[in-house]
N, C-alpha and C positions, 0 to 999 in steps of 0.2 A: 617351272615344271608344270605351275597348274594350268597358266595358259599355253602353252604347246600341248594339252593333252599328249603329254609322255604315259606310254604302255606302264610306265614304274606306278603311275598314278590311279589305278584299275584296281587293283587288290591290296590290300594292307601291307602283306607279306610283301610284295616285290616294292613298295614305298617302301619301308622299313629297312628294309635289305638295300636297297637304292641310298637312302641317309647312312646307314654305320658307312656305305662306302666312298661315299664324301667326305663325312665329318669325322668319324671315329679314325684316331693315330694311335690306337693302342697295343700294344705288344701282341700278336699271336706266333702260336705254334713255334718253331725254332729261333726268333727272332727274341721268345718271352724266356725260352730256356734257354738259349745264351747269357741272358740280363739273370737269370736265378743263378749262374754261376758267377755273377760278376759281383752280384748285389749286395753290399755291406751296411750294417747298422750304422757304422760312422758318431759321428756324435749327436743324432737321435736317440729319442726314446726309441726301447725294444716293441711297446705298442706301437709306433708308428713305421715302427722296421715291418713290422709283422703284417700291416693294412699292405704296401707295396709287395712286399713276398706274395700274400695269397692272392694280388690281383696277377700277376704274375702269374701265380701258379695254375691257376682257373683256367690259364691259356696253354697249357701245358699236360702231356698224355703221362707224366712222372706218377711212379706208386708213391704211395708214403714214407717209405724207408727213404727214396732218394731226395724227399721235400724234407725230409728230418732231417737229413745230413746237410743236404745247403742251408736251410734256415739256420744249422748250429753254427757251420762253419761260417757265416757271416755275421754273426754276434759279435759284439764288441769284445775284447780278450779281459778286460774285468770279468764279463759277465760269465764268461765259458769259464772262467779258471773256479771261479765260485759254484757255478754248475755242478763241473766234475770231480770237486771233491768232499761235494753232498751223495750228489746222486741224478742220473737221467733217467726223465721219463721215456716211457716207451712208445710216447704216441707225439705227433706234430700238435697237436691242440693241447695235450697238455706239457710239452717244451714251451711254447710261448706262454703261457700262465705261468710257471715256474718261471723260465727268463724274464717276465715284466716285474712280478712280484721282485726279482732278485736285484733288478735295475733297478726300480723304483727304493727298494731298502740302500742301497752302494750309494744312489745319489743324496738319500735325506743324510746317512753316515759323513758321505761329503762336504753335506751343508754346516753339520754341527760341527765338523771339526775346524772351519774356518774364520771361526768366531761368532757363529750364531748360536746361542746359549737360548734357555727356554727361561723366563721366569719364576721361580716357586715363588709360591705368599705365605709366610708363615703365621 
């Protein structure tokens, strides 16, 4: 590009603009909320659920009520059935901090029950 003096190459904006449209594959507009309705925790952590949902989301015109309701609905079914019969947040940022916190406590509960015991010293 820099030796053909391409017109992209003149101002920052139209380079820049010029590279996301080469390089960048990432989800926009209907293509990113298709995948927000598809997108499940799986056997991920809920933190790492949560980094793909909001890059996702960023690409998408959805209010918060409808990013609350996909983020919940794609939680793993441990973590929603423990959710709701505590209690839901009323906001998408604090849904994930309560779902991480709640996956992070189900998985150590996990752990101990499979024979990993803690040492006391008496």
């Amino acid at each position: 590009m820099w030796d053909t003096d391409s017109p992209c190459c003149a101002l920052f904006k139209e380079f820049s603009d010029e590279m996301r449209r080469v390089f960048n594959r990432s989800l926009c507009g209907r293509e990113a909320a298709r995948e927000l309705l598809r997108i499940r925790q799986g056997t991920r952590t809920t933190y790492d659920y949560a980094i793909n949902f909001r890059m996702l989301a960023a690409s998408c015109d959805w209010d918060q009520q409808a990013l609350f309701d996909a983020f919940f609905s794609g939680l793993c079914e441990l973590v929603k059935d423990e959710l709701v019969s505590h209690y839901l947040p009323n906001n998408l940022d604090s849904l994930i901090d309560v779902a991480g916190r709640t996956d992070a406590h189900l998985w150590s509960r996990s752990n101990n029950s499979f024979g990993f015991t803690t040492v006391q010293s008496s």
